[in-house]
ROKOL-504446 format. One line per field, with one value per atom (N, C-alpha, C): residue in one letter; atom name; x, y, z. Coordinates in Angstrom, 2 decimals, m for minus. Layout:
! residues N
res [A,...]
atom [CA,...]
xx [X,...]
yy [Y,...]
zz [Z,...]
END
This chain:
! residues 157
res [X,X,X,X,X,X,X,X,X,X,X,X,X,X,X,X,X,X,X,X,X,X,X,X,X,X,X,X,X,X,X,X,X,X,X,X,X,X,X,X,X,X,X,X,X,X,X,X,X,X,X,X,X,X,X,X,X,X,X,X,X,X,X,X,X,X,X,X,X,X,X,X,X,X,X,X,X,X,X,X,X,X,X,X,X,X,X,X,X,X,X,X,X,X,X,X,X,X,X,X,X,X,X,X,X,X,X,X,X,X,X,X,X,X,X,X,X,X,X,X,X,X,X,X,X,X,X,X,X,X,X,X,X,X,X,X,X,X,X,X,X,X,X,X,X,X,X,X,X,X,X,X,X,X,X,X,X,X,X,X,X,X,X,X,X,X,X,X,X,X,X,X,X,X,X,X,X,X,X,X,X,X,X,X,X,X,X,X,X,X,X,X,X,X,X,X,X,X,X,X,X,X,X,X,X,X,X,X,X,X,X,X,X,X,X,X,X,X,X,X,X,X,X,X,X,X,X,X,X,X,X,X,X,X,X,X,X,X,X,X,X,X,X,X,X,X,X,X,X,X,X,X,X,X,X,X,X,X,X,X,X,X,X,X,X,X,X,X,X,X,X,X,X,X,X,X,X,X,X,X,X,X,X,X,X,X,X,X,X,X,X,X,X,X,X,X,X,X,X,X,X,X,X,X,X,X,X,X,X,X,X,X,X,X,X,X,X,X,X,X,X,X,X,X,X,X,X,X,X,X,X,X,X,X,X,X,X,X,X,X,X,X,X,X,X,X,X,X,X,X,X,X,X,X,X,X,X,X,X,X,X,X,X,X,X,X,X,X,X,X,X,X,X,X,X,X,X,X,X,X,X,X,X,X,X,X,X,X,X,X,X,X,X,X,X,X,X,X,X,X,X,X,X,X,X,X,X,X,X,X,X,X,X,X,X,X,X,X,X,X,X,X,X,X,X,X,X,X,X,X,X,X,X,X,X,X,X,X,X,X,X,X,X,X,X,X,X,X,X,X,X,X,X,X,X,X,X,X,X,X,X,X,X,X,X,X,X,X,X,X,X]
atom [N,CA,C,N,CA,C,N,CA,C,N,CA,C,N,CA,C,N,CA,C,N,CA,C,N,CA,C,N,CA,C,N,CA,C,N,CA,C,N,CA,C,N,CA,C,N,CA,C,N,CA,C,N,CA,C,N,CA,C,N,CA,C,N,CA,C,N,CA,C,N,CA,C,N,CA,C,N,CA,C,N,CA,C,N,CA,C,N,CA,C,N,CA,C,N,CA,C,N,CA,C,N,CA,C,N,CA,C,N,CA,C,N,CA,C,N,CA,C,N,CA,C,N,CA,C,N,CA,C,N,CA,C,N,CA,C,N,CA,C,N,CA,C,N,CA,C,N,CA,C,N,CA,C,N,CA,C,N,CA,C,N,CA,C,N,CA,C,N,CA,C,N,CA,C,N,CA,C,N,CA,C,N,CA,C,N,CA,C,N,CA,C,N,CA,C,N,CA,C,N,CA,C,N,CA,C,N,CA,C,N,CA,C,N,CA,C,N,CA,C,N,CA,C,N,CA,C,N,CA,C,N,CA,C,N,CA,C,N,CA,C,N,CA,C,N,CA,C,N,CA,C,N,CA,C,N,CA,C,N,CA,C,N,CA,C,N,CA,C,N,CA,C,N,CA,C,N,CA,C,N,CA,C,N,CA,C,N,CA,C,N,CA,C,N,CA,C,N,CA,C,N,CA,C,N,CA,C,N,CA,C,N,CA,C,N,CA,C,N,CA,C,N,CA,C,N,CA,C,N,CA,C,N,CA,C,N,CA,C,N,CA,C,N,CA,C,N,CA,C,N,CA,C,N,CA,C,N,CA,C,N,CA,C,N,CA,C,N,CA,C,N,CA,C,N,CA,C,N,CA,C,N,CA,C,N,CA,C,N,CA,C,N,CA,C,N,CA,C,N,CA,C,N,CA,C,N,CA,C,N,CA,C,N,CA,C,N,CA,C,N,CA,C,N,CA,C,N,CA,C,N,CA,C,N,CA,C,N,CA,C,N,CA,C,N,CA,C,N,CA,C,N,CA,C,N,CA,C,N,CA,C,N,CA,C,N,CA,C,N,CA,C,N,CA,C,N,CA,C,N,CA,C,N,CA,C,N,CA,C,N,CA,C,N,CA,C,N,CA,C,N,CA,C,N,CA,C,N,CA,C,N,CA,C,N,CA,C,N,CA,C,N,CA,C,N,CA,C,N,CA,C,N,CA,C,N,CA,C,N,CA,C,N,CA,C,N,CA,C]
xx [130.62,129.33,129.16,128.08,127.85,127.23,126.86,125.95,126.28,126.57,126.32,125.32,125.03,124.17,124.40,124.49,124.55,123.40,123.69,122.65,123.00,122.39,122.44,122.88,124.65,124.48,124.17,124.16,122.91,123.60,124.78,125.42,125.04,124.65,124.19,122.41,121.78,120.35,120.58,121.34,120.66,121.41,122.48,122.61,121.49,120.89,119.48,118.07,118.03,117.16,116.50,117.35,116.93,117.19,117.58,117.99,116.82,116.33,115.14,113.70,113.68,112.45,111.46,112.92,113.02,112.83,113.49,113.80,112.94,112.64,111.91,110.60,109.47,108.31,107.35,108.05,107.67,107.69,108.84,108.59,107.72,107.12,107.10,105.73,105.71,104.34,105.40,106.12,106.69,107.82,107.29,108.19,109.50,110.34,112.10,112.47,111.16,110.96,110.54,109.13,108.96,110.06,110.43,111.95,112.87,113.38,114.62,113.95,112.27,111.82,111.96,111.31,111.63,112.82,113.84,115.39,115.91,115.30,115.65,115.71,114.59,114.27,114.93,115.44,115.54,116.91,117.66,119.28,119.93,120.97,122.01,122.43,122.18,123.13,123.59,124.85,126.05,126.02,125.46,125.62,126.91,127.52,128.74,127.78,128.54,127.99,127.88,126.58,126.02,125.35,125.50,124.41,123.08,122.58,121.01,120.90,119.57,119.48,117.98,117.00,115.86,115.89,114.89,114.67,113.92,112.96,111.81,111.06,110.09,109.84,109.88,110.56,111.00,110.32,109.76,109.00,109.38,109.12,109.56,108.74,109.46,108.91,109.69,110.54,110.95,110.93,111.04,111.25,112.62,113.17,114.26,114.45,115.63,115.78,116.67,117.24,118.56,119.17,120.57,120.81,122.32,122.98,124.48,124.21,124.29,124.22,123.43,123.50,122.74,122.09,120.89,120.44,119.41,119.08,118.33,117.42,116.04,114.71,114.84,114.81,114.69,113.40,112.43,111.48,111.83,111.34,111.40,110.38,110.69,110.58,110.28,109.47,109.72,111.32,111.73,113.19,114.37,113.91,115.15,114.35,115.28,115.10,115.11,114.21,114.11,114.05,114.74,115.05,113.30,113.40,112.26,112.43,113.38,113.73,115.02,115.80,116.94,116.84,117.27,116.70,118.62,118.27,119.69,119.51,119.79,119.88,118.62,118.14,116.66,115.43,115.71,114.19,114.41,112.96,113.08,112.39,112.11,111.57,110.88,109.92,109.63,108.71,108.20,106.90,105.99,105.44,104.57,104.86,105.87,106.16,105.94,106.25,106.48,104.74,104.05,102.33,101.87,102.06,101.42,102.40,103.90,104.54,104.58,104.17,104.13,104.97,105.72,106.61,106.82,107.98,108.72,108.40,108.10,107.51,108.16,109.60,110.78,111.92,113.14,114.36,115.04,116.04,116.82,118.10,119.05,120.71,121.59,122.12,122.89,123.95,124.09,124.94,126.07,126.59,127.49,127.19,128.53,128.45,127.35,125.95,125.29,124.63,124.72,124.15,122.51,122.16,120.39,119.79,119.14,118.10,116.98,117.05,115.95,115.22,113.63,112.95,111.80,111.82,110.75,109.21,108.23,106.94,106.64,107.90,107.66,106.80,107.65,107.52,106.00,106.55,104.83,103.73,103.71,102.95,102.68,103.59,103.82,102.98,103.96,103.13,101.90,100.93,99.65,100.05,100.49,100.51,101.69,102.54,103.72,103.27,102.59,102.29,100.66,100.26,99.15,99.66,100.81,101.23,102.30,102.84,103.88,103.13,102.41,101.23,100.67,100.20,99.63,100.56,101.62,102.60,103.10,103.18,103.33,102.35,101.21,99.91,100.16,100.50,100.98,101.62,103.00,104.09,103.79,103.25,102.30,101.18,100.32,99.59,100.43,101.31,101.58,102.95,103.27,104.10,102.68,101.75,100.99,100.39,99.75,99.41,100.59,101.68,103.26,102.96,103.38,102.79,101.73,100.32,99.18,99.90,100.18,100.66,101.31,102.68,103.39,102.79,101.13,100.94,99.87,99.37,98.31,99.44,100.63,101.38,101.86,101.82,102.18,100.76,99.92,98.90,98.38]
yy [93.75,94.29,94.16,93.93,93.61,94.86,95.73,97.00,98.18,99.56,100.69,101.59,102.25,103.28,104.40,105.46,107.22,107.98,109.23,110.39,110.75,111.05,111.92,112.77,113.45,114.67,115.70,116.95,117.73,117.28,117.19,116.79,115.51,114.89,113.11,113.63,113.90,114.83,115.56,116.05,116.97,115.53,115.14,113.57,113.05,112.59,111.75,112.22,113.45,113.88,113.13,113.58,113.48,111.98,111.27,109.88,108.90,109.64,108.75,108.93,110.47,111.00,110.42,110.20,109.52,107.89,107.08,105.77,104.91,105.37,104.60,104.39,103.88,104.00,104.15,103.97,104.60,105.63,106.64,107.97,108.69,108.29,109.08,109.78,110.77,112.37,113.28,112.80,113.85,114.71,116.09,117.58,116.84,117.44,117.24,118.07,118.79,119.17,118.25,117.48,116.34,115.56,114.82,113.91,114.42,115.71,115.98,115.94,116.12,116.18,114.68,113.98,112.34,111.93,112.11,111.53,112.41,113.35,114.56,113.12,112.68,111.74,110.14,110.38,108.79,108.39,107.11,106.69,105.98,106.36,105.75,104.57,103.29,101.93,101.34,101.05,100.05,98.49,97.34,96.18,95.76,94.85,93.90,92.54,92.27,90.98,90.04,88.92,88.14,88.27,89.42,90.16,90.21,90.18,89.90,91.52,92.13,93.57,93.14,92.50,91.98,90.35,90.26,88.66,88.27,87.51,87.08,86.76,87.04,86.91,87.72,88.46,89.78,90.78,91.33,92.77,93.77,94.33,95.26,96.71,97.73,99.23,100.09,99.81,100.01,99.54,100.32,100.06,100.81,100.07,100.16,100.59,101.17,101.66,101.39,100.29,99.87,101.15,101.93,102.66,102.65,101.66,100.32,98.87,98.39,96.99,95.97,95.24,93.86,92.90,92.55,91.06,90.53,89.73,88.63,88.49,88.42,88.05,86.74,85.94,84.52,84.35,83.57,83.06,81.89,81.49,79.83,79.03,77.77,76.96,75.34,74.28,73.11,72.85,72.97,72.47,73.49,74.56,75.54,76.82,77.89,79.31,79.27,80.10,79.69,81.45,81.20,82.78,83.02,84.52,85.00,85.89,86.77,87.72,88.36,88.99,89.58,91.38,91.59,93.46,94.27,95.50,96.27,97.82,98.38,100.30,100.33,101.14,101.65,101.04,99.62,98.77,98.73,98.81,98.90,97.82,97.43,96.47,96.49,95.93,96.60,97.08,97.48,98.49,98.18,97.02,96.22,96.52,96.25,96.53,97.89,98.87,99.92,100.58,100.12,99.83,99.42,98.86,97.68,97.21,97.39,96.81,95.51,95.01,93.71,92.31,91.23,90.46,90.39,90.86,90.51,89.26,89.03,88.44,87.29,88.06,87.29,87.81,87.64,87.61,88.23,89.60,90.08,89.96,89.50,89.31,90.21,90.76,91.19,90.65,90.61,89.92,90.20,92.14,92.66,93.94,94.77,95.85,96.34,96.92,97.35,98.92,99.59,101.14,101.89,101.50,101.73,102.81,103.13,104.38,103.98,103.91,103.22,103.99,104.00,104.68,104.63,105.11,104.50,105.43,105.50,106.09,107.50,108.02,109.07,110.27,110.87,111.81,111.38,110.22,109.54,110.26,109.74,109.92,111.55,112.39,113.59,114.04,113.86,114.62,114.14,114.04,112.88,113.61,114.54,115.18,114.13,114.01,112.98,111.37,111.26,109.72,109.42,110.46,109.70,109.25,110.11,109.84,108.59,108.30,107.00,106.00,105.99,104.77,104.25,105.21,104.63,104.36,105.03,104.21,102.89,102.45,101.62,100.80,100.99,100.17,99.38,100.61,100.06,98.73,99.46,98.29,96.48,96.88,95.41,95.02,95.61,94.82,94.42,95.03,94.44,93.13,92.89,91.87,91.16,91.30,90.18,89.80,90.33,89.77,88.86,89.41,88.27,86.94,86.94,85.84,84.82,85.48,85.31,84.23,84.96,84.43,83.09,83.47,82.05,81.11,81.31,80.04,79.39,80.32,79.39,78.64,78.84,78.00,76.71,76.82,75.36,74.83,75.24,74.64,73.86]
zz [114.64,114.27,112.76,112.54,110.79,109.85,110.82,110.41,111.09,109.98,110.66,110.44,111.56,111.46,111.48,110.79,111.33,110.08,110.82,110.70,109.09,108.41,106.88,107.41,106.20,106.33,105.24,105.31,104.15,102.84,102.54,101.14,100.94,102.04,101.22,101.28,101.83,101.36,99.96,99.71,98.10,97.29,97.38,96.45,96.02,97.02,97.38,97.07,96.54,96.30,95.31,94.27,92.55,92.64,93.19,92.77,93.57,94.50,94.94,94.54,94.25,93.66,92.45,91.46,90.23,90.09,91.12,91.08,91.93,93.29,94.21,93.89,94.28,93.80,95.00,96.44,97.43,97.45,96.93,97.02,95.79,94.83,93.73,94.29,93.61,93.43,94.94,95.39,96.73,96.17,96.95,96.44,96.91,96.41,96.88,98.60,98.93,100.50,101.27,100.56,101.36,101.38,100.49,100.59,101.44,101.23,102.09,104.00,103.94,105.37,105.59,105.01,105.24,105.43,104.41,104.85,105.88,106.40,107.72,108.62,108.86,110.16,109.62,108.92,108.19,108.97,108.97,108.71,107.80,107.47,106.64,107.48,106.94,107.41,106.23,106.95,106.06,106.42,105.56,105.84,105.21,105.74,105.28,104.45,103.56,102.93,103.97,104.07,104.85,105.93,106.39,107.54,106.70,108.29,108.13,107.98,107.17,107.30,107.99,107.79,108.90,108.55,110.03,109.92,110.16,109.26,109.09,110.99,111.01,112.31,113.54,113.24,114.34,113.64,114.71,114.69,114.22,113.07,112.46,112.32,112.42,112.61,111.26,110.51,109.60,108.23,106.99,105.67,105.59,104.22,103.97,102.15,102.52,100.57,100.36,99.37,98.76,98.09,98.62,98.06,97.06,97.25,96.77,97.31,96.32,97.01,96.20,97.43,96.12,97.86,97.49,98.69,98.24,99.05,98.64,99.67,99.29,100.11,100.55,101.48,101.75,102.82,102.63,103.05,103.85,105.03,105.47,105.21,104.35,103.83,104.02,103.85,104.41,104.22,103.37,102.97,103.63,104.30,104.95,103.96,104.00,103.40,101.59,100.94,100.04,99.11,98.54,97.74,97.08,97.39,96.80,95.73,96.07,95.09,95.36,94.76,94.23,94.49,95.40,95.63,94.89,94.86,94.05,94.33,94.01,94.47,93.39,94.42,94.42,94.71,94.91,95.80,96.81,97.59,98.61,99.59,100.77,101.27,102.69,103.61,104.56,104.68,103.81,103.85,104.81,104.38,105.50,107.26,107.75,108.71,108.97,108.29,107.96,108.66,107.82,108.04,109.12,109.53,110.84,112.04,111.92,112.87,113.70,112.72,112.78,112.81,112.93,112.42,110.88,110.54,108.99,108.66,106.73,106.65,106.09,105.54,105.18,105.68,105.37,105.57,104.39,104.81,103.55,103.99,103.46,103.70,102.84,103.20,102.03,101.12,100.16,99.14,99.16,98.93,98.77,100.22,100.03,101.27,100.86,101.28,101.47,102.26,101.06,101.75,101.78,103.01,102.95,103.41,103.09,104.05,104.97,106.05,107.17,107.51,107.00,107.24,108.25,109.50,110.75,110.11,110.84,110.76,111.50,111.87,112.33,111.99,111.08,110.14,109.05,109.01,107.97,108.96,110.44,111.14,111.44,111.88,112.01,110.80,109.38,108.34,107.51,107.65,107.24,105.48,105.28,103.78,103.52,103.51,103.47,103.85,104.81,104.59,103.69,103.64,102.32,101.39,100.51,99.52,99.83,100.64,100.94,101.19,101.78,102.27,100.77,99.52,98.75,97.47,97.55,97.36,97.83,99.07,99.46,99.28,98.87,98.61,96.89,96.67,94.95,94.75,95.45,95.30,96.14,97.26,97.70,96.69,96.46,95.15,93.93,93.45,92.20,93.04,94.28,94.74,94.92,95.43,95.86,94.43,93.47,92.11,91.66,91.33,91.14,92.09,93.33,93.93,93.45,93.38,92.94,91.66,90.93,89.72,89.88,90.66,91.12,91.27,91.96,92.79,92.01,91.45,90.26,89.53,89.03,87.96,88.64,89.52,91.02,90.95,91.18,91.49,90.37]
END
């Protein structure tokens, strides 16, 4: 198996507090109640270097929070998979799916062992006070990736 999964327990919740509150940009304006209610429903997974953590194409219902680690975005490509970006503790990825449940839009591998927080739509859904503020967070961080893009492709063009 390349990945584990288990439950937070309350000592990895108050860790996680201050370190995601501060760092993520999905979580920011949320009380350290909302957070600890979110990582309530959330899981801890462990990737091994070279495991897939998603794959482009498969249906995804989750976002993810780099919490150790290091991977790499890969896109498919005329030429095969093609690096997009470089993720590390505290980015996160997914969102989209996260939103819409839709097919992933790339591929993240992990580089090194890898420790994440998997976050489904539960609780988003449950608490509309908790997913306004994550949703437009999550709105943030997709506009300023899609402007970057944007950017990329005028300099090709």
């Amino acid at each position: 198996m390349s990945w584990i999964r288990e439950q937070f327990t309350f000592t990895d919740l108050q860790r996680l507090l201050f370190k995601l509150s501060e760092h993520v940009k999905a979580f920011q304006g949320l009380t350290p109640a909302e957070i600890s209610d979110l990582l309530g429903s959330s899981e801890k997974c462990t990737f091994v270097p070279g495991a897939y953590i998603v794959k482009e194409g498969n249906v995804g219902t989750h976002m993810y929070i780099i919490l150790n680690g290091e991977a790499r975005v890969l896109k498919n490509g005329r030429g095969g998979e093609v690096e997009l970006a470089r993720l590390a503790a505290a980015d996160s990825f997914g969102e989209m799916a996260l939103a819409d449940n839709e097919a992933r839009s790339a591929s993240v591998i992990a580089d090194t062992d890898c420790v994440l927080v998997r976050i489904n739509d539960q609780i988003i859904n449950a608490r509309p006070e908790i997913g306004l503020k994550v949703y437009r967070n999550i709105a943030k961080v997709v506009s300023a990736r899609l402007r970057a893009a944007d950017e990329l492709l005028a300099w090709r063009l």
